[in-house]
C-alpha positions in Angstrom: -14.1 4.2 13.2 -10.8 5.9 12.1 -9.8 8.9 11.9 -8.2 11.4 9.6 -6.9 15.1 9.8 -7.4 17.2 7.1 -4.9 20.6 7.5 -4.1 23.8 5.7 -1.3 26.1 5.9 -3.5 28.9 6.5 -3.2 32.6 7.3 -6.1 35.0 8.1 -4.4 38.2 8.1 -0.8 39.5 7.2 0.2 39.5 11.3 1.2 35.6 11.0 4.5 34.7 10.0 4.4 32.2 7.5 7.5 30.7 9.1 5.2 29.6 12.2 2.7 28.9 9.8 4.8 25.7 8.4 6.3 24.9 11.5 3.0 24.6 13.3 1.3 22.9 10.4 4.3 20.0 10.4 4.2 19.8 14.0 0.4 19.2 13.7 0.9 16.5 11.3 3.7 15.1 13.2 1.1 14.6 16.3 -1.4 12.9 14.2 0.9 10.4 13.1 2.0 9.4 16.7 -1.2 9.4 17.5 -3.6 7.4 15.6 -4.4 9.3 12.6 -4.9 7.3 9.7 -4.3 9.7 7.1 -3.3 13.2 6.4 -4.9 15.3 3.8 -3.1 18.0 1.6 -6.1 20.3 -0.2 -5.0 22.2 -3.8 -5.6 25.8 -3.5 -4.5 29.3 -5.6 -3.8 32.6 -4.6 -5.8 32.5 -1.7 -3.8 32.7 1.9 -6.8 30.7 3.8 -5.5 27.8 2.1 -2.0 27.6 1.1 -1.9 24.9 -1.0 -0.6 25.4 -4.7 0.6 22.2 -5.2 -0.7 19.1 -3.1 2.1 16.7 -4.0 4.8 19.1 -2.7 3.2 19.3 0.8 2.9 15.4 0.7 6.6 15.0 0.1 7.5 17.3 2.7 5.3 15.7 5.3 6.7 12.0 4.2 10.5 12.8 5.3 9.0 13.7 8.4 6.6 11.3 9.7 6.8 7.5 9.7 3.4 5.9 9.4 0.7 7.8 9.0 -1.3 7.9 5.1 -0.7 10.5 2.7 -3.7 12.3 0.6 -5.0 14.8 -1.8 -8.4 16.1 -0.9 -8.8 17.1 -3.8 -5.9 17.1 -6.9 -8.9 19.6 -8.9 -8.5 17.6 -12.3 -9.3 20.9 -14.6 -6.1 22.4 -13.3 -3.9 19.4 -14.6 -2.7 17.3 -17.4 -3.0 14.0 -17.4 0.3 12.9 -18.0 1.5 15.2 -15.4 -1.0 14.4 -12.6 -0.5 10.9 -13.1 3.7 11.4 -12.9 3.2 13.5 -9.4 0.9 11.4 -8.3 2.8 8.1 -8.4 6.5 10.1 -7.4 4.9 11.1 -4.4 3.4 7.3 -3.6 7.0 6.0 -4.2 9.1 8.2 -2.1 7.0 8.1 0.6 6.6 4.2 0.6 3.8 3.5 -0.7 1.8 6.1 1.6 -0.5 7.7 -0.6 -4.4 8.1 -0.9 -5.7 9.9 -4.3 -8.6 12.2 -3.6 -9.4 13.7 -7.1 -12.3 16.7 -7.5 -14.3 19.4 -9.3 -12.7 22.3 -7.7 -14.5 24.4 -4.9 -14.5 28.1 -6.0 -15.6 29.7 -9.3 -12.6 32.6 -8.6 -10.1 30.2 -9.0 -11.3 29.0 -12.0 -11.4 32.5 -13.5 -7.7 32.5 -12.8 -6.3 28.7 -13.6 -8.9 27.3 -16.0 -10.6 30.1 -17.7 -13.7 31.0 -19.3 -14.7 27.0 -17.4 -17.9 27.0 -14.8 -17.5 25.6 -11.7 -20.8 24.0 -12.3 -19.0 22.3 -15.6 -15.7 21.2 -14.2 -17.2 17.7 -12.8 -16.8 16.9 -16.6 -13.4 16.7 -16.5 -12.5 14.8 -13.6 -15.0 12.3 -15.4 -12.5 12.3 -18.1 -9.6 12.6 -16.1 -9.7 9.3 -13.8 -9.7 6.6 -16.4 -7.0 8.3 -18.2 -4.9 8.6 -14.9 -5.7 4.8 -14.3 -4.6 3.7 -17.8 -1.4 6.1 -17.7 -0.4 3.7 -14.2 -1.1 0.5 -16.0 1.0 1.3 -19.0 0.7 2.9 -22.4 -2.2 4.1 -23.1 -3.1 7.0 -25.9 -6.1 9.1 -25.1 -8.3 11.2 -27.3 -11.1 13.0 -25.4 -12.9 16.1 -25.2 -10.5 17.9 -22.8 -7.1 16.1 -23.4 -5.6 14.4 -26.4 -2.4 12.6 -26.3 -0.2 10.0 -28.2 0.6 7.1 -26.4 2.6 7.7 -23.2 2.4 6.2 -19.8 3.4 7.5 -16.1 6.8 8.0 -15.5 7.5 6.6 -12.7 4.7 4.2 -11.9 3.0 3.6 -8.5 4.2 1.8 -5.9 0.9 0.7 -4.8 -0.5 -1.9 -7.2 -3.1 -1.4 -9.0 -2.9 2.1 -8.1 -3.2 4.1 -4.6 -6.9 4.4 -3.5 -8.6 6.4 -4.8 -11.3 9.1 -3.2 -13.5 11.3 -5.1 -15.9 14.7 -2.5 -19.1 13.9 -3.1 -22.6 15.8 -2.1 -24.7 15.2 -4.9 -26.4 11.8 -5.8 -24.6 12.1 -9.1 -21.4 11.7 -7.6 -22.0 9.6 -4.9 -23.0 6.4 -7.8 -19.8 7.5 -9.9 -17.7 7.1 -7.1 -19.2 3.4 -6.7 -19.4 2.5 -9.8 -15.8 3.3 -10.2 -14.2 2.0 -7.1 -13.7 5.3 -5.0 -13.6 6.0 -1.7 -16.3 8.7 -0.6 -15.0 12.1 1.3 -18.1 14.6 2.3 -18.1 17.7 4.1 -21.8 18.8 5.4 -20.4 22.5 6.1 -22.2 23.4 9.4 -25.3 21.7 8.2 -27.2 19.6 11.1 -26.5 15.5 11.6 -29.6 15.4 9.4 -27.2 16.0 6.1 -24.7 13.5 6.7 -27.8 11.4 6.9 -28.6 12.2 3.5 -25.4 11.4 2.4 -25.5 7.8 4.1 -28.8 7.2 2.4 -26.8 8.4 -1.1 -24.0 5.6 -0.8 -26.6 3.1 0.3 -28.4 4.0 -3.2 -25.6 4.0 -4.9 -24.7 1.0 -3.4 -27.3 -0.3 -4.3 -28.1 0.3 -7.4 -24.8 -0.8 -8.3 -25.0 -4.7 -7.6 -21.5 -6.3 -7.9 -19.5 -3.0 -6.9 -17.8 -2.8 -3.6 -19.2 -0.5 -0.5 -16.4 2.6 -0.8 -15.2 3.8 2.4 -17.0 6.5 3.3 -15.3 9.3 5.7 -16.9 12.7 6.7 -15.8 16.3 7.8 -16.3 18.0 10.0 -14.0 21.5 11.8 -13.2 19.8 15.3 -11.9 21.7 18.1 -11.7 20.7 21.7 -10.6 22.5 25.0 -10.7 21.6 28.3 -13.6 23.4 30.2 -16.7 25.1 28.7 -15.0 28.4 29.8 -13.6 28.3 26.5 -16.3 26.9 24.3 -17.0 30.3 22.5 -13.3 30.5 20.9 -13.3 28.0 18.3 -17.1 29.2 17.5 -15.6 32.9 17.3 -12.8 31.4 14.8 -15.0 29.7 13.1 -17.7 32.4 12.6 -14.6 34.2 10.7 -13.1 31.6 8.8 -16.3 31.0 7.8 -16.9 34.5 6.7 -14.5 34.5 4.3 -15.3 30.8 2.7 -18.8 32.4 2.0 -17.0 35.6 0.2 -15.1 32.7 -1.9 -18.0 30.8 -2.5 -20.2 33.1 -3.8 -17.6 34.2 -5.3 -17.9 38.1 -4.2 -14.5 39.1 -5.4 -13.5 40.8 -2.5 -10.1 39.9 -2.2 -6.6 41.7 -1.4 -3.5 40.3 -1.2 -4.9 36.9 -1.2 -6.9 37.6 1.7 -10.6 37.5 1.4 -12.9 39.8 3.4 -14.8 38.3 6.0 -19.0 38.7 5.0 -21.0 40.3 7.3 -23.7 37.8 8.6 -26.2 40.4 8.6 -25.7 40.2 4.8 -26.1 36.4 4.4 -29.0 35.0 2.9 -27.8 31.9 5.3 -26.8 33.6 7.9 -28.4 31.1 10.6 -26.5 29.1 9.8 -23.6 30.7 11.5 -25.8 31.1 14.4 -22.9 30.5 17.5 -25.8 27.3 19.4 -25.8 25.7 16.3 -22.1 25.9 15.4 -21.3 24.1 18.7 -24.3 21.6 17.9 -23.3 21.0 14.5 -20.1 21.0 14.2 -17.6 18.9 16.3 -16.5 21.2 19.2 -16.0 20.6 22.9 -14.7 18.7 25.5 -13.5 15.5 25.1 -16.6 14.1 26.5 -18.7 15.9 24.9 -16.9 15.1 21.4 -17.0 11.5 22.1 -20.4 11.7 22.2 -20.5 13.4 19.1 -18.4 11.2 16.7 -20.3 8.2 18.6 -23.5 9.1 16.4 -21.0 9.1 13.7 -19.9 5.7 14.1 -23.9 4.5 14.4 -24.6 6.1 11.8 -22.3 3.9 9.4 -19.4 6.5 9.0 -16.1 4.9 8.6 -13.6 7.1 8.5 -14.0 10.7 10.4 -12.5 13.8 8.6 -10.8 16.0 12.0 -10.9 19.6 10.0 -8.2 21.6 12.0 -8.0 24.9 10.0 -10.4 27.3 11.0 -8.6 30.6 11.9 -8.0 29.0 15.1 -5.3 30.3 17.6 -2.1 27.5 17.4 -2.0 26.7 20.3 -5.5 26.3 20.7 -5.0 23.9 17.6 -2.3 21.8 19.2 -4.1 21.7 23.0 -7.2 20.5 20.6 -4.9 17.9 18.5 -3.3 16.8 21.9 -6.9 16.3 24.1 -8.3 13.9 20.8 -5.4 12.1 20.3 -4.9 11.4 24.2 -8.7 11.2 25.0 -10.9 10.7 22.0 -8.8 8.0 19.9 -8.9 5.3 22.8 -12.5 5.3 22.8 -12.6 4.1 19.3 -9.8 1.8 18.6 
């Protein structure tokens, strides 16, 4: 199994500086290239300071001049935010200055408030549709010419300007959950990221049974790589295993305010939910956030991502950003890197 870190600039309240924030974010990146990562991921966020993120490709070309080896991805490029033409440019500028280093991840979008603000009067629900449309057009633009007429884009024939370096084109990675997605993505040739929230080892064994029916039912087409994520955090003695679970429990707060899309958000800063007010709420229950999700000590992690690796999971997905303290976040980057990596290479 490999292994890839996925990392936001991030900022839970107006006390961080968001000078530290970028240093600490490069510096995290830095460690995951010397130490085994496979790839980084950049997410695409708006007006939100959880997730700093307004334009992936800009935070891939910063992270190139500074690292040496490690992969370069978009989890996700949300296709309804774009043009064709112009995601298809970015995309293969970034893969040639950086060598050849990118990975593609293209998706729906996460949160119906951003929609309201960068596509609107579109549905969340709807906006599947147009990275349906978007991906052949984005892999006809690399080839060559190519004029497209469609139901969200029409263009006379143009191509990307300049072309990727990587031939066909970089890989390519679609998030998927839903059965749907999982058989578009093989049918199509895409790599498969999924991320089971805090849901039990139970869910990523639904989503191993999708890919194997899509698989499946999809004779000819190649098995995708398929990665999951997960928020990791590791410390050195049990003394400190409520910390990331206290981090968590308020990151997490305010992803649920965004995902239900409560509206309760100033300055870019969303209000953490109350768990007394979640329908869900047990799922934020602090046993089953240790269980679930990929927290403690390096032997107990090992353990962990060993089921993982059983279960068929190529690639795992280390989600660092969480609200966690920094230099919690590099002690926990350090002791998997040192520790954890070995034990799988």
């Amino acid at each position: 199994m490999k292994f890839q870190l996925a990392i936001n600039l991030e900022r839970m309240d107006e006390t961080r500086d968001m000078r530290d924030v970028s240093r600490h974010t490069l510096d995290m990146v830095q460690m995951a290239d010397e130490g085994g990562f496979n790839i980084v991921w950049a997410a695409e966020h708006h007006a939100l300071e959880m997730t700093i993120a307004p334009n992936p490709f800009q935070i891939l070309t910063w992270w190139a001049t500074h690292t040496n080896r490690i992969r370069l991805g978009t989890a996700v490029a949300v296709a309804a935010y774009w043009h064709p033409i112009n995601l298809a440019g970015e995309a293969a500028f970034t893969d040639l200055i950086s060598g050849g280093r990118l990975e593609f991840g293209i998706g729906s979008g996460a949160y119906q408030r951003e929609f309201d603000r960068m596509a609107p009067g579109l549905k969340q629900s709807d906006a599947y549709r147009y990275m349906q449309e978007m991906l052949p057009a984005l892999k006809a633009l690399w080839a060559g010419d190519y004029e497209h007429e469609g139901e969200f884009w029409s263009f006379p024939k143009s191509t990307s300007v300049p072309k990727p370096l990587q031939k066909p084109h970089p890989p390519i990675w679609v998030a998927a959950r839903a059965p749907i997605t999982f058989d578009y993505s093989v049918k199509n040739n895409c790599n498969i990221m999924s991320w089971p929230l805090t849901r039990p080892m139970s869910e990523v064994e639904l989503y191993k049974e999708r890919l194997d029916e899509a698989v499946t039912n999809n004779p000819g087409c190649p098995r995708p790589v398929f990665a999951i994520m997960r928020h990791t955090a590791l410390y050195d003695t049990q003394s400190e295993r409520s910390v990331p679970i206290h981090a968590a429990q308020r990151q997490l707060g305010q992803f649920e305010n965004l995902f239900k899309n409560l509206g309760d958000v100033e300055n870019g800063f969303p209000k953490t939910v109350e768990f007394s007010e979640l329908e869900n709420r047990a799922e934020y229950d602090p046993e089953m956030l240790h269980e679930n999700l990929i927290f403690g000590t390096p032997d107990e992690v090992i353990s962990k991502l060993k089921l993982y690796e059983a279960l068929g999971v190529d690639e795992f997905i280390y989600y660092a950003s969480m609200g966690l303290g920094l230099e919690e976040q590099k002690r926990s980057l350090e002791l998997f890197c040192k520790e954890v990596i070995p034990e799988f290479s």
